[in-house]
C-alpha positions as CSV (number, residue, x, y, z in Angstrom):
1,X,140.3,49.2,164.4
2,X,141.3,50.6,160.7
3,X,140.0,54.0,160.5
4,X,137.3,53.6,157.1
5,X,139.2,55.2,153.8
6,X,137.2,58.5,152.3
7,X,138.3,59.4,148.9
8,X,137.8,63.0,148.1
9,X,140.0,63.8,144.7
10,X,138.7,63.9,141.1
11,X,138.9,60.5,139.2
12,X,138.6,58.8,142.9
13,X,136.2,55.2,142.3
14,X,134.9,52.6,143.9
15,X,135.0,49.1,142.5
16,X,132.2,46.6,144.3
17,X,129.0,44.5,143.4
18,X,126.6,46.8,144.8
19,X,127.2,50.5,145.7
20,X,124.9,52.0,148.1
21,X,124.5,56.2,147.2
22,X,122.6,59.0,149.0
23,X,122.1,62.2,147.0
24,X,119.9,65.0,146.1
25,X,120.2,65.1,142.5
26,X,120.6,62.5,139.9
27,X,121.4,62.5,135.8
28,X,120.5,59.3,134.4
29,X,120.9,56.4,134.4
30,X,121.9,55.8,130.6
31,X,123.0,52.9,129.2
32,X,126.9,52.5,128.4
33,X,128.6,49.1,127.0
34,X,131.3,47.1,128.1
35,X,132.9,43.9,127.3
36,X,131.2,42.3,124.5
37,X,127.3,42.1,123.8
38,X,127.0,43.3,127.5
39,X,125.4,46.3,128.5
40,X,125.5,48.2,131.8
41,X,124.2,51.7,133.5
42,X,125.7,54.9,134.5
43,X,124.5,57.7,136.1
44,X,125.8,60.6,137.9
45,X,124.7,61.8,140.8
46,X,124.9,65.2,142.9
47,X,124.6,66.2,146.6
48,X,125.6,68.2,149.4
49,X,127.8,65.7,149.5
50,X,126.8,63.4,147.9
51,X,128.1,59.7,149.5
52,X,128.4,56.2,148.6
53,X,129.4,52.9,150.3
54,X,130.5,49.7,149.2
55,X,127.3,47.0,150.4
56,X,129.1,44.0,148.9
57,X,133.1,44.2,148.0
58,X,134.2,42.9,144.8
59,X,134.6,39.1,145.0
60,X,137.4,37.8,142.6
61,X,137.2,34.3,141.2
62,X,139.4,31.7,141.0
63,X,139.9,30.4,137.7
64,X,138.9,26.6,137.1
């Protein structure tokens, strides 16, 4: 069995469709843009630690 990655170092990220996050302490969530007339939120949050795992990966599309 492949031993689950934990990323520790600055600028570490996670890329998925949902994110689930256990903390003590968040700043937000504010609204940030992205591609186009789309709009998404950020927030940051703080803990002792502070975690976060992936619920749903990414799921890339193939184009038609």
């Amino acid at each position: 069995m492949n031993p689950v990655p934990t990323y520790r170092g600055e600028g570490d990220s996670l890329v998925a469709e949902r994110i689930y996050c256990v903390f003590e302490q968040a700043k937000g969530p504010r609204r940030v843009s992205t591609d186009g007339r789309h709009n998404a939120q950020a927030m940051t949050i703080r803990g002792n630690p502070a975690r976060a795992v992936i619920l749903r990966p990414l799921r890339l599309r193939e184009p038609t």
